[in-house]
Structures are given as structure tokens and as C-alpha cells.
NUMI-986449 format. One record per residue (C-alpha): residue in one letter; y, x, z. Coordinates in steps of 0.25 Angstrom, whole numbers, plus 5000, padded with zeros to 4 digits. Layout:
AYXZ
...
REM end
This chain:
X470251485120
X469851605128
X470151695116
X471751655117
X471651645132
X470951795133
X471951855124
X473151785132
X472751815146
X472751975140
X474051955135
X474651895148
X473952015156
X474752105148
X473652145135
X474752105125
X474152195114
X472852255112
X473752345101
X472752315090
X473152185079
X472952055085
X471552005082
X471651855086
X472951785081
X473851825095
X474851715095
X474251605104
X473551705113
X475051765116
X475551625118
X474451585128
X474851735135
X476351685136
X475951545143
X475151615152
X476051685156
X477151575157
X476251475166
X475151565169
X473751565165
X473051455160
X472751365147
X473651235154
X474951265148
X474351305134
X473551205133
X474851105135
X475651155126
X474451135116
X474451005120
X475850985120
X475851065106
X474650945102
X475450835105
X476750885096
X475750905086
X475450755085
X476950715086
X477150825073
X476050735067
X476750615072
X478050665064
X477350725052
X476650585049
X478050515050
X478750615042
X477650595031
X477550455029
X478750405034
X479050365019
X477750255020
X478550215032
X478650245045
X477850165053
X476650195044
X477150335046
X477250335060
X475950245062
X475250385055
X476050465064
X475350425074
X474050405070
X474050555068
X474650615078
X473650515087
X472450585078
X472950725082
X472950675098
X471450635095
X471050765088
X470050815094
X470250955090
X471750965092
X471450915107
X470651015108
X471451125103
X472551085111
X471851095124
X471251255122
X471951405120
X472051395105
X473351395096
X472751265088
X473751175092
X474851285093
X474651285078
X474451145074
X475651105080
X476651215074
X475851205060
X476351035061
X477751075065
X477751145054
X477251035045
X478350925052
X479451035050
X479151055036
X478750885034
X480050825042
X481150895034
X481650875021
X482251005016
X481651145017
X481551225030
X482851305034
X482951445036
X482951445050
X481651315051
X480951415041
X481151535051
X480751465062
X479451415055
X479051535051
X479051595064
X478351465069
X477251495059
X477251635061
X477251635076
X475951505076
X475351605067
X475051715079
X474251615083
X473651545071
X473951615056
X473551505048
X474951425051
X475351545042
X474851445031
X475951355033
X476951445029
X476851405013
X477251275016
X478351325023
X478851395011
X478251265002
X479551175013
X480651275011
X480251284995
X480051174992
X480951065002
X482451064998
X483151145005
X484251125015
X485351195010
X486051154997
X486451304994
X485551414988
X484251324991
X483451444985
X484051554996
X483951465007
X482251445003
X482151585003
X482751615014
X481851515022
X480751565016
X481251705021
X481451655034
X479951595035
X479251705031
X480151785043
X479951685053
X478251705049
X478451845050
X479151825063
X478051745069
X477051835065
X477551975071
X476951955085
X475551975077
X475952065064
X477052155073
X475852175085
X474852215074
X475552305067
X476452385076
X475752365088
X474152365083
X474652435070
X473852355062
X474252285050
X473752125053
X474852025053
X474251925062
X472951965068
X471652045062
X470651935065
X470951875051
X470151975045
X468951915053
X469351775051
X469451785035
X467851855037
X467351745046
X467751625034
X467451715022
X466051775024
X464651745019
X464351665031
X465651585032
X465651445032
X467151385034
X466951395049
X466951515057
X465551565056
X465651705060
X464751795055
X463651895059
X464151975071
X465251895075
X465351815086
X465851675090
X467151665099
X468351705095
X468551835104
X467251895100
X467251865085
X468451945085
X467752065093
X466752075083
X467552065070
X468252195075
X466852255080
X466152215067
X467452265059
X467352415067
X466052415065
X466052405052
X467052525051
X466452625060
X467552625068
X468752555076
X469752455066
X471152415069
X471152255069
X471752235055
X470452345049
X469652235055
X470152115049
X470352185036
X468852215037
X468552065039
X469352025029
X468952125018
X467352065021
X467951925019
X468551985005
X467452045001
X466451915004
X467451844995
X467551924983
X466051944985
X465751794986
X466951724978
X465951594975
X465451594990
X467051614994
X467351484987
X466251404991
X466751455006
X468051405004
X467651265000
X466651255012
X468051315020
X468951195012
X467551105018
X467651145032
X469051135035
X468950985031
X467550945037
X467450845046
X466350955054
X467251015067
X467051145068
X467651185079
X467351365082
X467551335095
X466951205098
X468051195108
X468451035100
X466851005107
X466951045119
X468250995124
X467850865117
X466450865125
X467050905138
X468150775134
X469250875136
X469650805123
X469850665119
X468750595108
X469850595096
X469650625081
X469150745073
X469550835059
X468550755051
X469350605052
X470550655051
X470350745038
X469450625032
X470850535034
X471750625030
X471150705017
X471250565010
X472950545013
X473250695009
X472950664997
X473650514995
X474850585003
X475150674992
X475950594982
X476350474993
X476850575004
X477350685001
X477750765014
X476250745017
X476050855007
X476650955017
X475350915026
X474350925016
X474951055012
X474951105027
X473451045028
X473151135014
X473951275019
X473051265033
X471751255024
X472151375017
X472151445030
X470851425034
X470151445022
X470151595022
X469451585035
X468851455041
X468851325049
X468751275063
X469251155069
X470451215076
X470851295063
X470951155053
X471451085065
X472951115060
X473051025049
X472350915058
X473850865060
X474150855045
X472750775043
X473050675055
X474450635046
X473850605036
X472450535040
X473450455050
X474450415038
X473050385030
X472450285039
X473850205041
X473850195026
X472450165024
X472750035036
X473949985028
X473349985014
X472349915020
X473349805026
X474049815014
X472949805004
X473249914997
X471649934994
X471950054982
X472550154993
X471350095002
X470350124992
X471050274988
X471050305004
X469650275005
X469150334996
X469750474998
X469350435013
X467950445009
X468050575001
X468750635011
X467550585022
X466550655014
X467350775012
X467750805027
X466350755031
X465450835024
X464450875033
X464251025038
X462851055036
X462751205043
X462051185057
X462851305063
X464251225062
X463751095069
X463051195080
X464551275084
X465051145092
X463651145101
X463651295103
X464951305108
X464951195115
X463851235122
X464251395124
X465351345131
X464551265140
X463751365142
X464851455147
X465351335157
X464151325163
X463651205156
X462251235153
X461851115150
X462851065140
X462651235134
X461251195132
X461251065126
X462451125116
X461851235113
X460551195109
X461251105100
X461851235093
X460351305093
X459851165087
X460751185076
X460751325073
X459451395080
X459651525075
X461151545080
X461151665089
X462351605096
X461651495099
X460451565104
X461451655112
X462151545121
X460851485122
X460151615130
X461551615137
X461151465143
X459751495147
X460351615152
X461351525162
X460351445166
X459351565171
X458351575160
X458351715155
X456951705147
X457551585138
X459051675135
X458151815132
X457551705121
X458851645116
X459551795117
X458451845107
X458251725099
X459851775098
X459551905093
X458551865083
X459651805076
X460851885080
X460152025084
X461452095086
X462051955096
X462652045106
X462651945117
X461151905116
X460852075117
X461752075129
X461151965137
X459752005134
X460052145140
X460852085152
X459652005157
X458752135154
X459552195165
X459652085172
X457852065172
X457752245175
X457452245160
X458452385157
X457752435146
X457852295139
X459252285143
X459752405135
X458952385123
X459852255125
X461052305128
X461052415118
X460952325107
X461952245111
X462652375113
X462452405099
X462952265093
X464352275104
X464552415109
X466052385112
X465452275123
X465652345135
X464852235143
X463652295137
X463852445139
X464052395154
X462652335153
X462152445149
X462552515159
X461952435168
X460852445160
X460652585160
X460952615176
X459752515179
X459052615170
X459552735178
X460152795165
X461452835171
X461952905160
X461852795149
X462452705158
X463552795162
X463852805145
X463652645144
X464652615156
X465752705152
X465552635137
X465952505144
X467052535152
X467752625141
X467552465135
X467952385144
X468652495156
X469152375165
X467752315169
X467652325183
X466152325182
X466152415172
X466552535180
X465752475195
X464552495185
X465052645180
X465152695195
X463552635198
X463152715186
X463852845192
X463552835206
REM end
């Protein structure tokens, strides 16, 4: 997405370092620099290695089921095999993830290498196997940090496999263990290394954890990532105004970890304020990341799927509801399915000190598909076979397992993000009528979101009708009366109609809610030369261009205002 590609393109230009800690895991964004710079710019060449990366992913599925159930025989292991690693060709989301600048795939393939590694042998990893997964965990973590999560059953295969040497088992564990824990740190040190002796800042991977952690751990969380008064959606700006909000706060300017330690400690302090309300949190967290409800941050899943840049195929709900039973039954029978489950259990844990979106659960989409796939085939042949006790457990954990993953989500505002994103990224291609249709759909939902109202005076504003977006930017404010972007439109179309006086009172609230924004002192400027106060504008116009120093029109403006 355009986050990544952003922070890439800088890299490649030669901004390698903005010599403060990395706020936004660095690790993908570095990679996409490096291919750019390979085989120029462009999203072809990622985007095929994430597809090549996809289709390794299924022949790790392929492999993990035969390594699993070989012991019920292999055809019926094979036959599973490939129902599976067929499921993960029909996943939507992972077609979808595939195809745009995100590490997703990156991470679901190198978290199910892992997995085979760990499933396929016998005896415990070596030293040298432990080193280099380490490293491999370490490294995929500058990208995503919740592989780190894998490294306890890491430790659980050196422990508790037999080891390969005969002599002095217990040196040769610890010595693997010393060597993974090495490898990790190895890994890391682009992030941990650049934050502290470059940015001198003690953060190990990057300081947007601390926003993170605030964002699934607040009064107004959910599971999802609702983000909360005054800070807004997309990735990039979110970001912005956690630092803003964070100095703001303070008085004064924060190094990156201050900021995230700030975050954090609101997130701490809502929990030891709250414990029951905590609790309760956790289990609507446990909820979510099982519900059949897709709820996808970016709604990226829909729109490809709507503009048929994805085939129809399958969805998280069926495959947890077929696999949920046969995690269970493949406990006792199965034994190496327990590295899975476990996998499947570690990943959960990562996500519940923050939250849910489709790209996030989509990790352990892989481990479900095995065992959903291995489920069905069972099911068939107890059938065949009459075996109508193992027909009659199955169905019925079936069942529980369909009501549990199909609970309904009852909060309008969820089932109102696919139709507002949707239609705000029609309304930036130009679509306007499919940007209407979705988002009055969003509005129908949720009236009173001042988002939704937002893009809304943005249409009418694309199609000419200035009278109906003045009404949808103030029906904004009335909700939202510090939205930034409603302030800033009002006042631009002021200026536009000769209205100056309207357009500061504008602009200067909209000043007051963003005074870093250097658009909007450049606004002002212009604001004030039409009012022939030369003087204020002079003050307003330096303001931006000490902002932002490089904008052409920035400095044409300046030299109006002093000639």
C-alpha cells in the first residue's frame, strides 16, 4: 500500500534515515527500496515474488498435511493435502494480500516454513538449524513483530525433541538455545541498533507499539481497530497524530520511544482502572479473531474482489468452522498436529494485546486449512464406512463450532467500514457514481459518523455542488468540531467564492486543530494577501515554508507577498 511504497521510494532517493527511532516496523519498506532499485520502480517484481512466495505456501501445506497424517495412511494424507493447499488457492484474503505492498505473505510463508521445519524432523533442531532460524525470525520480525511469538515453540522443539547427538544432550540444548536467542538478536539489530545508536532511543523494534497497545486497550476498543477521538484513519496519518496528540500532551517535542511510552502507559492505566471491563475486552478480542464477520481495515479484500481482480473462492469463517472441530479430535490421534494448534494458539496470543483485522489472523489460515481439509476427508470415509459414532461426535462439534464462529456482530459501524472504503477509493478514482451508492450505504448505517459525512461533501464537491458539501462539512463538525479536513475545505471554498473573512475564521480553526500543516498556513497566506494584510501573511507564509522549505509554490507565493 502506499504507506510502504512512500517510505521505499524515500529510501531509494537516498532519505535512508530520518535519525529518529523507526515508527512503522521498517523491514518490508527496506526490502521494496532494494527491488526498486534492482529492477526499477514499480509494484510488478514484488508483487511476483508474493505470488511466487503464495504458491510455496500452499506446497508447505501440501507437505505439512502428509507429514501429519501420513500415519492414517497416505493416500488419505495426500488426498487432505491437497484439499488444503487447493483452500489456500481459493482464499480470498490471501489472493488478495499477495497481489498489494504488504509483507502478509512474506510472513505467512516464513511462519509455515518454520512450522514444516519443526513438523518434518524427528529429533531437535541443531545448532547451526537453530541459528539460522532465529535469524529467520528475527529478520521477518522488521517487518511483522508478531513471528516473535513463535520463538517459544522453538525452544518447546529443541526441549522437548530428542536430540541429535548422543553426547552431553543437555550442553547441546543449551547451546541451541544460546544460538536461537543470537540468531533473534541478529535479526533484529537493523531496528534495535538504528534506534539506539543512531536515533538514541531506547525502542527495540519500532515506537508505534505504544499506539498499538492504546488503540486495542481503551474505553472505546472493540477487538477491531476503532481509533479513538482525534486520530484518524489510514495508516500514515494515524501515526502523525499519535506523535501530535503525545507532544501535545507534554508541552513540548517527545523523542519516539517518550511517545509510545506515553501510549502505553494510557493503555496501563485503563487497565488497572478497569480490570473487569479489561476482561470482558479480552473475551470479545478471543470472539473476534474467530468470527466469521471479515473485517478487513483496509477493505482492500472488497474492492479487488468487486473489480474481479480476485477469483470468487472461500472465506475465514468456513474454514475456522471445519477446522475448530478436528483440533480438538487430533489431539490424542495425531500428535504432530499439536505443533499446529500450538502455532495456531501462540499467534492468538499476539493479537490480544492489541486487535484483529483480516490480514492480521490471516497467519494461521494455513494451519486451519490442514486440519478442516483432514476433517472433511474423515468425515467422507466414516460415512462410507459406517462409522456413525465418529459421524455423530463430528457433527456435533460441527454445530458448536458454527454457532460460535457465526455469531452475529451486532455494531452497525463495523458492517459500515467495507461501504466506506469502498466507496472513498472510488471517489478518489473518479468513480462517482459507485462513491455515491457506497457511501450512502456507510451513512445509512452510521449517520452520525463525521467520516462519512466528510467523503460525502468531498462527492458533491467533485461533481460541482458546493451548497450540498458546505452542508455535509458542517453536519461534520457538529459531530467532529475539531475535523481538520471539513475546516480546511470550508475555508478553501470561502476563498474560492471572495468570502476572506469566512475563510480565516476557517482557516484559523483549522490552524488551531494542526498548526504543523503547512498547507494551511500557505492558505492563509493567501487568505490574508487578498485582504491586503501583508504583514500577517508575510508571518503566515514563512511559517509554511520553515514546514515544508521545498514547495515550489510556497516561495512563488512569498515573493507576491513581497513585491
Amino acid at each position: 500500500m502506499h504507506f510502504y511504497d512512500d517510505w521505499a521510494r524515500r529510501i531509494v532517493s537516498g532519505q535512508f534515515t530520518d535519525h529518529l527511532a523507526f515508527y512503522g516496523l521498517p523491514g518490508y519498506a527496506y526490502l521494496l527500496a532494494a527491488l526498486y532499485k534492482l529492477a526499477g520502480y514499480g509494484p510488478f517484481v514484488p508483487a511476483l515474488l508474493q505470488a511466487l512466495l503464495d504458491a510455496a505456501t500452499a506446497v508447505l501445506i501440501y507437505k505439512i498435511s502428509v507429514a501429519i497424517f501420513s500415519g492414517t495412511g497416505m493416500r488419505c494424507a495426500q488426498i487432505a493435502g491437497l484439499v488444503a493447499a487447493g483452500g489456500w488457492a481459493v482464499f480470498v484474503p490471501a489472493q488478495t494480500y499477495a497481489a498489494i505492498l504488504m509483507p502478509t505473505a512474506w510472513l505467512v510463508f516464513i511462519f509455515w516454513l518454520i512450522l514444516w521445519r519443526i513438523i518434518r524432523q524427528k529429533n531437535a533442531p541443531g545448532r547451526c538449524e537453530a541459528l539460522i532460524l532465529g535469524l529467520l525470525v528475527g529478520l521477518t520480525a522488521t517487518a511483522i513483530a508478531t513471528i516473535l511469538f513463535l520463538i517459544p515453540l522453538l525452544i518447546s522443539a529443541i526441549v522437548l525433541k530428542p536430540a541429535i547427538s548422543n553426547h552431553s544432550q543437555f550442553r547441546t540444548r543449551i547451546s541451541a538455545l544460546v544460538l536461537l536467542f543470537l540468531g533473534a538478536a541478529a535479526g533484529t539489530s537493523p531496528c534495535w541498533v538504528h534506534n539506539c545508536l543512531v536515533a538514541q532511543d531506547r525502542v527495540f523494534l519500532s515506537a508505534h507499539s505504544g499506539i498499538n497497545f492504546w488503540i486495542g486497550n481503551n474505553p472505546s476498543a472493540n477487538g477491531y481497530p476503532r481509533f479513538p477521538p482525534g486520530l484518524r484513519a489510514g495508516q500514515a496519518a494515524m501515526l502523525q497524530d499519535s506523535i501530535d496528540a503525545a507532544e501535545s500532551a507534554a508541552g513540548h517535542s517527545l523523542k519516539r520511544g517518550e511517545v509510545s511510552r506515553y501510549w502505553s502507559a494510557k493503555a496501563r492505566a485503563y487497565i488497572e482502572r478497569h480490570p473487569a471491563a479489561w476482561l470482558r475486552l479480552l473475551a470479545v478480542k478471543l470472539r473476534t479473531v474467530w468470527s466469521a464477520f471479515q473485517y478487513d481495515d483496509l477493505s482492500i479484500i472488497t474492492i479487488l474482489r468487486e473489480q474481479k481482480v480476485t477469483f470468487p473462492g472461500i472465506y475465514f469463517g468456513l474454514v475456522a468452522t471445519l477446522a475448530l472441530p478436528m483440533m480438538l479430535l487430533l489431539w490424542n490421534t495425531a500428535p504432530l498436529s499439536r505443533w499446529i494448534t500450538a502455532a495456531i494458539v501462540l499467534h492468538l496470543l499476539a493479537l490480544l494485546p492489541v486487535f484483529t483485522t483480516e490480514r492480521y489472523r490471516l497467519p494461521i489460515v494455513p494451519g486451519l486449512l490442514v486440519f478442516a481439509a483432514f476433517g472433511l476427508i474423515t468425515f467422507f470415509n466414516n460415512v462410507v464406512a459406517g462409522k456413525f459414532n465418529s459421524v455423530i461426535s463430528y457433527g456435533a462439534l460441527l454445530a458448536v463450532s458454527t454457532l460460535f464462529v457465526s455469531w452475529p456482530q451486532s455494531d452497525p459501524s463495523l458492517w459500515a467500514l467495507d461501504a466506506y472504503n469502498s466507496g472513498w477509493q472510488a471517489l478518489e478514482s473518479g468513480d462517482l457514481t459507485l462513491a455515491e451508492k457506497k457511501l450512502q450505504l456507510a451513512r445509512a448505517y452510521v449517520p452520525t459518523n463525521p467520516e462519512t459525512n466528510f467523503a460525502l461533501g468531498n462527492l458533491r464537491l467533485a461533481e460541482g455542488n458546493s451548497a450540498a458539501a458546505s452542508a455535509f462539512y458542517l453536519a461534520t463538525l457538529q459531530l467532529d468540531n475539531h475535523h481538520r479536513g471539513a475546516l480546511n475545505n470550508l475555508g478553501v471554498m470561502a476563498l474560492d467564492c471572495g468570502k476572506f473573512d469566512a475563510a480565516e475564521n476557517w482557516l484559523r480553526h483549522a490552524e488551531d486543530v494542526d498548526p504543523g500543516n503547512a498547507k494551511i498556513h500557505f492558505l492563509l497566506a493567501k487568505t490574508l494577501l487578498a485582504k491586503d494584510e501583508h504583514e500577517l501573511a508575510r508571518e503566515e507564509i514563512e511559517i509554511a515554508i520553515r514546514l515544508q522549505p521545498n514547495q515550489i509554490e510556497f516561495q512563488q507565493l512569498k515573493q507576491k507577498i513581497e513585491n
